[in-house]
C-alpha positions as CSV (number, residue, x, y, z in Angstrom):
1,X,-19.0,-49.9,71.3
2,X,-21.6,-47.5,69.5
3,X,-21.3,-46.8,65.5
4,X,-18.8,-44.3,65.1
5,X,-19.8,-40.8,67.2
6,X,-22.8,-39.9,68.8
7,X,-23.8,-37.8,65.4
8,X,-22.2,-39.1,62.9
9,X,-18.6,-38.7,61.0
10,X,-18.0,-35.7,59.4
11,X,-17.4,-36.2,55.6
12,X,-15.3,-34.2,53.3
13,X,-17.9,-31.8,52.2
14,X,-18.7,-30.9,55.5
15,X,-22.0,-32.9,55.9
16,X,-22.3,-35.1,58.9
17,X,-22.8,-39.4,57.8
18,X,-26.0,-40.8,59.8
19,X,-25.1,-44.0,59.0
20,X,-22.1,-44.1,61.6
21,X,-24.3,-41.9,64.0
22,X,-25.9,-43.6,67.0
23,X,-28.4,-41.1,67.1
24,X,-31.4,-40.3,65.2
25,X,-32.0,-36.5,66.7
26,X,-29.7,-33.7,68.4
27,X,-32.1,-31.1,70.0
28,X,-31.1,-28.2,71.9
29,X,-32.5,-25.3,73.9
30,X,-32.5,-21.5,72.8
31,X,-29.4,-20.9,74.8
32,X,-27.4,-24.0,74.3
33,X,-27.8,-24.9,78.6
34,X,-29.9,-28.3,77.8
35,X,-28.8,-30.7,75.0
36,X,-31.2,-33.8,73.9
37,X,-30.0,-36.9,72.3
38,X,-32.4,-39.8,71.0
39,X,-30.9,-43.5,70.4
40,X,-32.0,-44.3,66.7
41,X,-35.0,-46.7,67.2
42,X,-34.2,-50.8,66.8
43,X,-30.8,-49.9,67.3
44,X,-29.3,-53.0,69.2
45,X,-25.5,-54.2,70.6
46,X,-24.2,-57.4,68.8
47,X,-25.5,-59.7,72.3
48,X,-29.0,-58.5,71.0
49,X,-29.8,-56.0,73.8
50,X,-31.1,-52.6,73.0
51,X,-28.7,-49.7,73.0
52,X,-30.6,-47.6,75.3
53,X,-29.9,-43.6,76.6
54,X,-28.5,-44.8,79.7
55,X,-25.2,-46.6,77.9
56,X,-24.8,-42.9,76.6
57,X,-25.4,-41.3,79.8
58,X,-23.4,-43.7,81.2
59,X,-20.4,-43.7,78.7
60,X,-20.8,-39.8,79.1
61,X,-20.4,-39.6,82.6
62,X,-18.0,-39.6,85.7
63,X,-17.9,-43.1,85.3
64,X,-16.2,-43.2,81.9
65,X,-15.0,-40.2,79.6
66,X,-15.7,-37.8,82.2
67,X,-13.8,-39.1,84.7
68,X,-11.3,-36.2,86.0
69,X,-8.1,-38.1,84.3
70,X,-9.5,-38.2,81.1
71,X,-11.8,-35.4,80.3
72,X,-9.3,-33.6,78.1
73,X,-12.3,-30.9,77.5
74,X,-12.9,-30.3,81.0
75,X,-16.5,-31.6,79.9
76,X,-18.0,-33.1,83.2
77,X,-17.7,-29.7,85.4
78,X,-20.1,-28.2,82.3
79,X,-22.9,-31.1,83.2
80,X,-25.1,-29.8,86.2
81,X,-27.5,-32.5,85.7
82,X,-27.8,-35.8,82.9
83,X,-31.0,-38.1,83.3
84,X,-32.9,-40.5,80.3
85,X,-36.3,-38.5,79.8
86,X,-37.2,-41.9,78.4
87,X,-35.6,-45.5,77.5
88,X,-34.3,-44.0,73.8
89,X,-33.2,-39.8,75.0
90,X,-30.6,-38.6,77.1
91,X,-30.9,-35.5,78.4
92,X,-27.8,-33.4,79.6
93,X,-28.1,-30.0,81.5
94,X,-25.1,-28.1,81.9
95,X,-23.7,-25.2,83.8
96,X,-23.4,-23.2,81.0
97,X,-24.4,-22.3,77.5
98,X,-22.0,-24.1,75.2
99,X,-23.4,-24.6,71.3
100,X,-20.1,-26.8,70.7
101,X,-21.5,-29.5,72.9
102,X,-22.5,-32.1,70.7
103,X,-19.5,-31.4,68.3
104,X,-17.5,-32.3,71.6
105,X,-19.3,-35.4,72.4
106,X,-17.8,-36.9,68.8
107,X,-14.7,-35.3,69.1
108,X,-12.2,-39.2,68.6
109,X,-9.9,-39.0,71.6
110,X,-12.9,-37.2,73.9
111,X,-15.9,-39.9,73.2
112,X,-16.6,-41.0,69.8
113,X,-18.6,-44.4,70.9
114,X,-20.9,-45.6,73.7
115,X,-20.3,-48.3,75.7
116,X,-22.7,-50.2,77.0
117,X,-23.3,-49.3,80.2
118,X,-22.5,-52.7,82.0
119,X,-19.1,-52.2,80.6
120,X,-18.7,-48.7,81.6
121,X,-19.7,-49.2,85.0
122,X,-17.3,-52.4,85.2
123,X,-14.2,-51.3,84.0
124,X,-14.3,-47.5,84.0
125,X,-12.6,-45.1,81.6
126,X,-9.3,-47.5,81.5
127,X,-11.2,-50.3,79.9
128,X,-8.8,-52.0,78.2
129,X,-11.3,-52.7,75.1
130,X,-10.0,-56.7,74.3
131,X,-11.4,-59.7,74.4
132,X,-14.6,-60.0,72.7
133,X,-16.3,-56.8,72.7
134,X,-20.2,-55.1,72.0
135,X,-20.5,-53.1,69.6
136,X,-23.8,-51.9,67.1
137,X,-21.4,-52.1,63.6
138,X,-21.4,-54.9,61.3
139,X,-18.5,-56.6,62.7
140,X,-17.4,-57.1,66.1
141,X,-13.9,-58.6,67.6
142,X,-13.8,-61.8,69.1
143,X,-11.1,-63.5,71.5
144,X,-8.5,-60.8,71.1
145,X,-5.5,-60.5,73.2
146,X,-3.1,-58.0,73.2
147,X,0.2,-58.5,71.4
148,X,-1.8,-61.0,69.2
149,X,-0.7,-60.3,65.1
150,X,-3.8,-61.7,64.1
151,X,-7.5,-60.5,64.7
152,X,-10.8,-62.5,64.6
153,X,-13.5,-60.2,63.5
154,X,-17.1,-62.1,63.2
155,X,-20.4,-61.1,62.0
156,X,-23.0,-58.9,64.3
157,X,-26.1,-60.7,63.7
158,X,-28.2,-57.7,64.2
159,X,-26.6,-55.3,62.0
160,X,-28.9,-54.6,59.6
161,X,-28.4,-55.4,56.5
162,X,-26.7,-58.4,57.3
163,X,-23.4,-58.3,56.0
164,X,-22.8,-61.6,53.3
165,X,-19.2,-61.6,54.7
166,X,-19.1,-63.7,58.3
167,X,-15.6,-62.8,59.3
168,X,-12.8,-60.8,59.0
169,X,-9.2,-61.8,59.7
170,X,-7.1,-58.6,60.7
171,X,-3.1,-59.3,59.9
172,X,-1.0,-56.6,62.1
173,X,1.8,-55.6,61.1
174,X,4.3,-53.0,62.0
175,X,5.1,-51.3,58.8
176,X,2.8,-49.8,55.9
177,X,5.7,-50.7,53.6
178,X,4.6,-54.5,54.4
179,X,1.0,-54.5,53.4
180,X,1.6,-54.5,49.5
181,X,3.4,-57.9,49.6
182,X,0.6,-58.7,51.4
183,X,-1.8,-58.1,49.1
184,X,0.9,-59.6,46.0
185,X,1.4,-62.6,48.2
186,X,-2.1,-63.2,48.2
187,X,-2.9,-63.2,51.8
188,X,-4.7,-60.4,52.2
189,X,-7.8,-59.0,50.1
190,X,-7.4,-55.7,51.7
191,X,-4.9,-52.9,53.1
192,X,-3.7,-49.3,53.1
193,X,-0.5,-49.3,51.0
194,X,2.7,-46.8,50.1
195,X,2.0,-44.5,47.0
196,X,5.9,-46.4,46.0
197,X,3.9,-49.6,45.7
198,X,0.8,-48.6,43.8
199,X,2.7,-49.5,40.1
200,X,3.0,-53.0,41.7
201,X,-0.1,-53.5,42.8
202,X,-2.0,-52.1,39.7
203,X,0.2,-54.7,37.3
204,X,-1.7,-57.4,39.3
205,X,-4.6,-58.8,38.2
206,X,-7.4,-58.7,40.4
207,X,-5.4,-56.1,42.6
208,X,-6.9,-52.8,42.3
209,X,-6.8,-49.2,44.1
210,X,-8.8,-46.9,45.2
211,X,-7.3,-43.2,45.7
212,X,-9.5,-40.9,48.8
213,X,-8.1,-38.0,47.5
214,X,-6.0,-35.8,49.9
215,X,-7.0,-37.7,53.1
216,X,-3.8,-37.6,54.4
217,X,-1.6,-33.9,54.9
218,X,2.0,-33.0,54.8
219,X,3.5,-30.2,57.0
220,X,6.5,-28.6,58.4
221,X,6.4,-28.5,62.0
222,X,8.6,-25.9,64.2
223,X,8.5,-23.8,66.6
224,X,7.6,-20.6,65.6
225,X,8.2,-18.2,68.9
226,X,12.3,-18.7,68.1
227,X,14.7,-17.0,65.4
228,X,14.0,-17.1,62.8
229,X,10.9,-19.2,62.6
230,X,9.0,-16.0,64.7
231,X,9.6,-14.0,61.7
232,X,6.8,-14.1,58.9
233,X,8.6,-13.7,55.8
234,X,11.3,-16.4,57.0
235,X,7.5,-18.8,57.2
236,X,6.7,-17.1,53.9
237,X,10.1,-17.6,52.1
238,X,10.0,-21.0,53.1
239,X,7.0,-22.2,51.3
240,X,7.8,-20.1,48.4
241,X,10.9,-22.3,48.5
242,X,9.8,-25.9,48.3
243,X,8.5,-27.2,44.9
244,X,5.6,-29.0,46.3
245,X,4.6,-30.5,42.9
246,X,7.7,-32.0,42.7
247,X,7.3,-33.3,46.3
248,X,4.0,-34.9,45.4
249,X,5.7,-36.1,42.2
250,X,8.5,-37.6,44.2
251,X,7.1,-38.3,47.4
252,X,3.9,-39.8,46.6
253,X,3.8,-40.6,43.0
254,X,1.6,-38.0,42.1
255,X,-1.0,-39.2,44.5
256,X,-2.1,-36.0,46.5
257,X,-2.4,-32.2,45.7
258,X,-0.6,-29.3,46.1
259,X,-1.4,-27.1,49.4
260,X,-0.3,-23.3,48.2
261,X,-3.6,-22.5,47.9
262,X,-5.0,-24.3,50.8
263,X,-2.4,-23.3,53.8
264,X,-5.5,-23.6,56.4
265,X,-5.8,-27.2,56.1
266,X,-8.9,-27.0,54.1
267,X,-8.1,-28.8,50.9
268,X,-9.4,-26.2,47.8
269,X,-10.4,-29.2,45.6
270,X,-13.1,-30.3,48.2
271,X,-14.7,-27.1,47.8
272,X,-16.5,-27.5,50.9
273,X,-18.7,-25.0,53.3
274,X,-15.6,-23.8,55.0
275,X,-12.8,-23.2,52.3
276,X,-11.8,-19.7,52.4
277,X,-11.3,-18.9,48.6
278,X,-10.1,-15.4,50.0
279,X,-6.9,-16.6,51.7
280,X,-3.3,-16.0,50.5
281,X,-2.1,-17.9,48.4
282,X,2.0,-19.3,47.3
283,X,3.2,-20.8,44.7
284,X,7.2,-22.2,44.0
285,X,9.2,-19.2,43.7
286,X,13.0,-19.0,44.8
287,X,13.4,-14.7,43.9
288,X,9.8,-14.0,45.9
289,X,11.4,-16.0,49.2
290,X,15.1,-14.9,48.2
291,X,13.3,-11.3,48.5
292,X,11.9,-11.8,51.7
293,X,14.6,-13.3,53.2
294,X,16.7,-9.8,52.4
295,X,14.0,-7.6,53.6
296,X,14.7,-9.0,57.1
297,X,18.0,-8.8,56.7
298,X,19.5,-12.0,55.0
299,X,22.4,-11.8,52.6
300,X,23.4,-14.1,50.1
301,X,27.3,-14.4,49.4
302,X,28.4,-15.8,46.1
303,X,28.1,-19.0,46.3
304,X,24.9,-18.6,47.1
305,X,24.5,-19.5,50.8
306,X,22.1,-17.7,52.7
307,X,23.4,-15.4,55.9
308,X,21.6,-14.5,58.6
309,X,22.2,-10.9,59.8
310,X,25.0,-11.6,61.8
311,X,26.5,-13.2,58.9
312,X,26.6,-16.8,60.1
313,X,24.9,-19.3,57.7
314,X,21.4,-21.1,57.9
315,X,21.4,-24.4,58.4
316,X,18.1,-25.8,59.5
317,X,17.7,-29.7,61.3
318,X,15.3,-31.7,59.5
319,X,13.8,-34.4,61.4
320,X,11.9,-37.1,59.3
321,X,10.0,-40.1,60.9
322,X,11.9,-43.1,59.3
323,X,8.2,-45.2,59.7
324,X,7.0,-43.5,56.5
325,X,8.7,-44.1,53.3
326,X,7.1,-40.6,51.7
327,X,8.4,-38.8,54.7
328,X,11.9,-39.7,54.0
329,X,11.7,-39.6,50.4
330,X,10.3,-36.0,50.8
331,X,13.3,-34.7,53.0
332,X,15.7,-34.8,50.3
333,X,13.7,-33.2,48.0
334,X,13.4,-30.5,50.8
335,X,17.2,-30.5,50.9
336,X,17.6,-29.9,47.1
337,X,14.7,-27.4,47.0
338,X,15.9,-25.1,49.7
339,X,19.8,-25.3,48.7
340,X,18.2,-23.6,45.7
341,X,17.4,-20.1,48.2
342,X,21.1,-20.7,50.1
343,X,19.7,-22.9,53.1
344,X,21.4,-26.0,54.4
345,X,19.3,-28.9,55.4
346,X,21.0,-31.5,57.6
347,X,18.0,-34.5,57.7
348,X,17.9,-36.1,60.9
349,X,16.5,-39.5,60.5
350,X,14.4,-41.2,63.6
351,X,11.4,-43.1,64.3
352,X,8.4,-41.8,65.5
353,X,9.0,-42.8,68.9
354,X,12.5,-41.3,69.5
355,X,11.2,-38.1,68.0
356,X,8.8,-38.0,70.6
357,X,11.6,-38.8,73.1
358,X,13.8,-36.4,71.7
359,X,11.6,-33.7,71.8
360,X,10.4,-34.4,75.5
361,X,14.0,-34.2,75.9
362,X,14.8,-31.5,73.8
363,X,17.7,-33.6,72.3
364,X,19.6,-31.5,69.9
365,X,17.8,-28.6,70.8
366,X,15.1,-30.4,68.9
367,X,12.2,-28.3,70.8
368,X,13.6,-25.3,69.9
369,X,15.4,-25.5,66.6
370,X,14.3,-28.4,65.2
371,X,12.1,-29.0,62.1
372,X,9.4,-31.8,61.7
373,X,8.4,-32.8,58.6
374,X,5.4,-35.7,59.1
375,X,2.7,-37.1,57.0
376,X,-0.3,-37.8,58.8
377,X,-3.8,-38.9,57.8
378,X,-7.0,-37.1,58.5
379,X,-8.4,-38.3,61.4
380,X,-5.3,-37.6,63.0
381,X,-6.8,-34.3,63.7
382,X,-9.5,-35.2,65.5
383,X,-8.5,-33.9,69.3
384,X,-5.6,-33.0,68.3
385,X,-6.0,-30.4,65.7
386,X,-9.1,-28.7,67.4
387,X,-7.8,-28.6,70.9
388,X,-3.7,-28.9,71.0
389,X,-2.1,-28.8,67.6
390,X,-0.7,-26.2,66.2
391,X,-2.7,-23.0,64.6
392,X,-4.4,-24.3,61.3
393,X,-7.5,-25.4,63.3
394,X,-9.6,-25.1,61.2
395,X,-10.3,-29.2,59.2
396,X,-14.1,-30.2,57.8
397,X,-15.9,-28.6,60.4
398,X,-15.2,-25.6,62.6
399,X,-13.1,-26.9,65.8
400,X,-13.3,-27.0,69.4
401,X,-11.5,-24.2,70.9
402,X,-8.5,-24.7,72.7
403,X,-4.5,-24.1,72.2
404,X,-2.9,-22.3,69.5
405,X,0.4,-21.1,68.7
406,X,-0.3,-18.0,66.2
407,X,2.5,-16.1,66.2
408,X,3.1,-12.8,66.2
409,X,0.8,-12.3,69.2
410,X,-1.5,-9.6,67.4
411,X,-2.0,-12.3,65.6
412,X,-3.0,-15.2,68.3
413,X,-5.4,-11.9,69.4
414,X,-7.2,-12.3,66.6
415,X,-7.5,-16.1,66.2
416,X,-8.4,-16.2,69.7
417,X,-11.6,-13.7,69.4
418,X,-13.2,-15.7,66.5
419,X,-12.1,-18.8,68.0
420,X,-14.4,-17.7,70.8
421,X,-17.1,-16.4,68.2
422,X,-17.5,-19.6,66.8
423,X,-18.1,-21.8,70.1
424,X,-20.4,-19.9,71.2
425,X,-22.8,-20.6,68.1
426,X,-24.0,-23.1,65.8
427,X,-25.3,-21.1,63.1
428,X,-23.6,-22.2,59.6
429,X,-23.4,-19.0,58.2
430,X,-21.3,-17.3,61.3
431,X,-19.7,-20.7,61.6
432,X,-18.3,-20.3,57.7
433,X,-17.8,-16.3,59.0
434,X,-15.2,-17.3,61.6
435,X,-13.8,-20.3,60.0
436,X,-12.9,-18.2,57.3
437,X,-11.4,-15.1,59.3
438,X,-9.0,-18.3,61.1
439,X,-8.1,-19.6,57.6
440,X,-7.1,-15.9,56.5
441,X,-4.7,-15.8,60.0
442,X,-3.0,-19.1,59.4
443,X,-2.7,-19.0,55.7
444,X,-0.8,-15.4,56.4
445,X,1.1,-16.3,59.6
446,X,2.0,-19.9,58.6
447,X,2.4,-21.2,62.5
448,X,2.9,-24.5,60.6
449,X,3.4,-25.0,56.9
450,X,1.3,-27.6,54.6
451,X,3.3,-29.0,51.9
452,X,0.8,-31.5,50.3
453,X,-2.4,-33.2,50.6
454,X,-1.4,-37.0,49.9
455,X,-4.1,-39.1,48.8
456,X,-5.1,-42.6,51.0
457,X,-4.5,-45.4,48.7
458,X,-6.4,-48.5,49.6
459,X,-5.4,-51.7,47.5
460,X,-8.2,-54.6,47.2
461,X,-8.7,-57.7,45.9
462,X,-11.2,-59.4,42.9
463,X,-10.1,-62.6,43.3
464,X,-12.5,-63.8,46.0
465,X,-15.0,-61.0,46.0
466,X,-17.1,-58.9,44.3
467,X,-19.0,-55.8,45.2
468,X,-16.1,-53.4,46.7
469,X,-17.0,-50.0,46.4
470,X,-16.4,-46.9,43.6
471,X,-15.3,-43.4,43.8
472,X,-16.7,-41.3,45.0
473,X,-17.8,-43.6,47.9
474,X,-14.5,-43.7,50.6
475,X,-13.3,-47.2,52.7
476,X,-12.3,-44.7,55.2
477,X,-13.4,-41.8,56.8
478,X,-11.0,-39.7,58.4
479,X,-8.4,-42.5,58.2
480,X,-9.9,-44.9,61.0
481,X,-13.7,-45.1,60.6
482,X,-14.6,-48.2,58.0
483,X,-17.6,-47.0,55.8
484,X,-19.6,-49.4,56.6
485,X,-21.3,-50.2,53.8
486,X,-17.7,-51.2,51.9
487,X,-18.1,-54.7,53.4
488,X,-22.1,-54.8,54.0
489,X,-22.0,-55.0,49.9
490,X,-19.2,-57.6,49.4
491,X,-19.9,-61.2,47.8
492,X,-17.7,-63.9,48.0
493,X,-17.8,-65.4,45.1
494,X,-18.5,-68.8,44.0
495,X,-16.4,-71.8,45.3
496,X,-15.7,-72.8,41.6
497,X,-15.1,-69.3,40.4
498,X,-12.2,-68.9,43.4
499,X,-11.0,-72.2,43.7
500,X,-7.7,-71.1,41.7
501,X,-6.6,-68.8,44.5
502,X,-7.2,-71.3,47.3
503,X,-3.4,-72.4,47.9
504,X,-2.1,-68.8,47.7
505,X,-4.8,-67.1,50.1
506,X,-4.5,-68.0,53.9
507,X,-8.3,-68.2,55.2
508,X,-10.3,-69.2,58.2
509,X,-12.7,-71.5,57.3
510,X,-16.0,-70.4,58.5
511,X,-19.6,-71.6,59.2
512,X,-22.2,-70.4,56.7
513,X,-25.7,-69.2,57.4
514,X,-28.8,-70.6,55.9
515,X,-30.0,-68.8,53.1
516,X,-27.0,-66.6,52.7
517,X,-23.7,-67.0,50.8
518,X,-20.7,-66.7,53.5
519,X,-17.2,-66.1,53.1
520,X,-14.5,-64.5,55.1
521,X,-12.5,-61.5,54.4
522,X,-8.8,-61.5,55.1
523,X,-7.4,-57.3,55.7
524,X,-3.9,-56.1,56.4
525,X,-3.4,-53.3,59.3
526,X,-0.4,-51.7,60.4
527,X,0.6,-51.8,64.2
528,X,3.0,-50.2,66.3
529,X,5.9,-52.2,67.3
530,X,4.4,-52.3,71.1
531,X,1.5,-53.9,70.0
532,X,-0.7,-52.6,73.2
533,X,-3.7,-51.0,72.7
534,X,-3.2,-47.3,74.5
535,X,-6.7,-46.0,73.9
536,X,-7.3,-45.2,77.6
537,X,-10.3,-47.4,77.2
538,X,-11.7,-45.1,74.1
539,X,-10.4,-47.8,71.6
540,X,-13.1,-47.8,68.0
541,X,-13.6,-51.5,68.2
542,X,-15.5,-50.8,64.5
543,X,-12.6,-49.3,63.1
544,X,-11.6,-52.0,61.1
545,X,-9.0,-50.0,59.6
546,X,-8.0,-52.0,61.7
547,X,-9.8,-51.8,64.9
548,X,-6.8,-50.8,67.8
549,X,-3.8,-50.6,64.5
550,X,-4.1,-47.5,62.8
551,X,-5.4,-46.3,65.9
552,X,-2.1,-47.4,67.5
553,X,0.0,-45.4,65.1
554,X,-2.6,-42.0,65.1
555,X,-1.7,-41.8,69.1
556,X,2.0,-42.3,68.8
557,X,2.1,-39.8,66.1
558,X,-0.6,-37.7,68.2
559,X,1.8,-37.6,71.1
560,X,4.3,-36.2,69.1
561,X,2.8,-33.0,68.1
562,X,1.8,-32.9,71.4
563,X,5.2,-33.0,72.9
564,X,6.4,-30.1,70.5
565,X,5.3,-27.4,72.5
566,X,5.7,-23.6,71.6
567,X,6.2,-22.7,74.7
568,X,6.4,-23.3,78.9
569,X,2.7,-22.4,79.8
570,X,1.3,-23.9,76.7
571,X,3.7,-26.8,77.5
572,X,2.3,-27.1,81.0
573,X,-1.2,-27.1,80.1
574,X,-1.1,-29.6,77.0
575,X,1.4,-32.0,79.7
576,X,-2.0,-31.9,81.9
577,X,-4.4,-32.5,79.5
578,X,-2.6,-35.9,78.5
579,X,-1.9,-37.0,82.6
């Protein structure tokens, strides 16, 4: 597989990383109809061929993500013509003008990669991605089969520079609440863990973390076309409800940020290009939600307990994902917060999975009534967020356009004309324009509500190596793309000067290069409990966050915002973009 996109991963201030790009130059024509791509020059797969522009025109194509199953973007009917104008750039004329095109070509669950071509052309857009695999990163997997705990990652001998480390050993397992022992134990130099075991980890010498601050986000999830969710001020009173300091506090051990200034799932601390410093703003207070509440009718009794206007009491059912620790930790202190404005919360504990099954289901009403609350990380957005997830739409660059479920309609009317605006330029300044304009709709219609913005805590190990990176350099971008320069700049250290840790550390013993110190790396993933790849062939065999693990948890947890539909038509669509 290619780097990481076809330009690049988008970084938290809104700039694009060429280092994960597979391309040099992105040209266009005046009217967006004829897009150019150029391979960056000496850029080769790790069997030492040449990545050319036919594995992009190939991986782009009919044969691969544009086959009619899986072009989720309806792509391949825009391509009238796609030919290599030379051995290095791919040339695509479409049917139409579309200034989005290049943004949709890195899109995660759309493309992301290239394939070589022989493998596109052999297995087609269900390529299962195992094995041993081709890829242009530093590291690339070798002899993996599915349902396999333990991944062999080895050296690409033509990455450039050549990383000092000559393999990785990826450890699966199917909890994030098991990669701190992990790490304690001594078997791992290097995992994602729970905010709950950060105290642990940072009384352990050589164990250190490193915080990518508010990676991840926290929301409320319902559905906002039924009583009383389809009223505004019930949204409103809501987030004026919940003490989301306390809920970081709690939750995440202070590792994250508040969202009541940031309710369009722009962070305000990153203080990027497209943070709307103009939106409305919340903060924790029980008499401004106890207010609105009674201007749509609510009454309190005294005791307390909220009424609706027909005088029964609110309850609302608050389905927590029991994978997460901070998911479950947070929906008590959601419970205590809003039996502070009279509501009762009755938490419904499940996995991820029987969420999803519940809601195809609508068990308990769970499709209509039912409340999600659900930590996810960044990258989880990806296709998601720009095409089918609910309203904020809006992440470090403007989105693709797609579903939303603003709500009242006047206000969907609104989203939806600037939504249109912005694909149909790629002009920063009108970009920022309607970016802004969508942040201002969700932040005031709340068609989902963002309690926090968790930090990513990555926990690593001196004991063996040196050279990990600092702030403000990330492990991870977007939660599933390995910087790649956190393990190019990794030294093993010294044989004498590790020797001490050699009975607690499991290893693979590796072959060493001449001229160059080698070691190998040891990292801890998490996995779902199927332990099956379900990429649909589009599997980042460079994530090594933990190439087909995290990946394996962003799609389950994917498929469950997808399931919670707003409505039948919407329901029907987003049902046929994931056949």
């Amino acid at each position: 597989m290619s780097y990481y996109g076809v330009q690049g991963v988008e970084m938290p201030n809104g700039t694009v990383n060429p280092l994960t790009s597979a391309t040099d130059w992105i040209t266009h024509n005046a009217n967006y109809s004829t897009w150019m791509f150029n391979i960056k020059p000496g850029l080769k797969w790790s069997n030492g061929m040449n990545v050319t522009a036919n594995d992009l025109l190939t991986s782009f194509s009919p044969a691969f993500y544009f086959n009619s199953t899986y072009d989720v973007l309806g792509m391949g009917p825009e391509v009238k013509t796609e030919y290599a104008l030379n051995s290095s750039t791919a040339v695509f004329v479409l049917n139409q003008s579309d200034a989005r095109w290049a943004d949709k070509m890195s899109v995660p669950a759309v493309g992301f990669g290239i394939f070589p071509a022989q493998i596109a052309k052999q297995y087609g857009p269900a390529y299962p991605n195992l094995g041993t695999d081709i890829v242009t990163g530093p590291f690339y997997v070798s002899n993996y089969t599915a349902g396999q705990f333990t991944m062999t990652m080895l050296r690409n001998p033509y990455y450039k520079p050549l990383p000092k480390v000559c393999e990785i050993d990826v450890n699966f397992v199917e909890s994030l609440s098991q990669t701190a022992q992990t790490l304690l134990s001594g078997s791992s130099d290097w995992a994602m863990i729970e905010p709950s075991n950060a105290n642990a980890i940072l009384k352990t010498p050589n164990l250190h973390i490193l915080a990518e601050p508010s990676m991840e986000t926290t929301t409320l999830e319902y559905n906002n076309t039924v009583y009383p969710f389809n009223m505004t001020q019930f949204r409103q009173a809501l987030v004026y409800g919940i003490n989301q300091s306390e809920l970081v506090q709690t939750a995440f051990d202070g590792y994250g940020y508040t969202a009541y200034d940031s309710m369009a799932v722009v962070p305000s601390h990153w203080n990027n290009t497209w943070y709307n410093p103009n939106i409305k703003k919340y903060n924790y207070n029980t008499s401004e939600a106890i207010s609105l509440l009674k201007s749509i009718g609510f009454t309190q009794d005294s005791s307390g307990t909220l009424h609706y206007p027909n005088g029964t009491a609110v309850s609302i059912n608050l389905w927590a994902p029991t994978d997460t620790t901070v998911d479950t930790i947070g929906a008590q202190v959601l419970k205590g917060d809003l039996a502070k404005i009279g509501i009762a919360v009755n938490i419904q504990s499940a996995s991820t999975t029987d969420i999803i099954g519940d809601l195809a289901s609508n068990v308990n009403n769970i499709a209509r009534t039912g409340v999600i609350l659900f930590t996810y990380q960044a990258d989880d957005f990806g296709f998601f967020l720009d095409d089918v997830l609910t309203a904020p739409a809006v992440y470090w660059i403007a989105p693709i356009s797609g579903y939303t479920w603003e709500w009242p309609p006047s206000a969907q009317s609104q989203y939806q004309s600037n939504i249109t605006a912005l694909d149909q330029t790629d002009n920063i300044s009108q970009m920022q324009k309607y970016v802004w304009n969508i942040e201002a709709i969700n932040a005031q219609y709340l068609p989902s509500i963002v309690l926090a913005y968790p930090d990513e805590l990555f926990a690593y190990s001196t004991a063996r190596f040196t050279g990990w990176i600092q702030p403000p350099e990330m492990f991870v971008y977007g939660s599933t793309t390995l910087n790649p320069y956190s393990l190019t700049s990794l030294v093993p250290l010294s044989s004498s000067s590790s020797s001490t840790n050699t009975t607690a550390v499991q290893t693979t013993s590796t072959g060493t290069q001449t001229g160059t110190n080698t070691g190998t790396i040891t990292t801890t993933g998490v996995v779902s409990t199927s332990n099956t790849n379900t990429s649909g062939g589009s599997a980042n065999n460079n994530d090594l966050l933990i190439a087909g693990v995290v990946i394996a948890i962003v799609l389950i947890a994917s498929v469950g915002y997808v399931a919670f539909r707003r409505s039948a038509s919407r329901r029907a669509a987003a049902e046929e973009e994931e056949e």
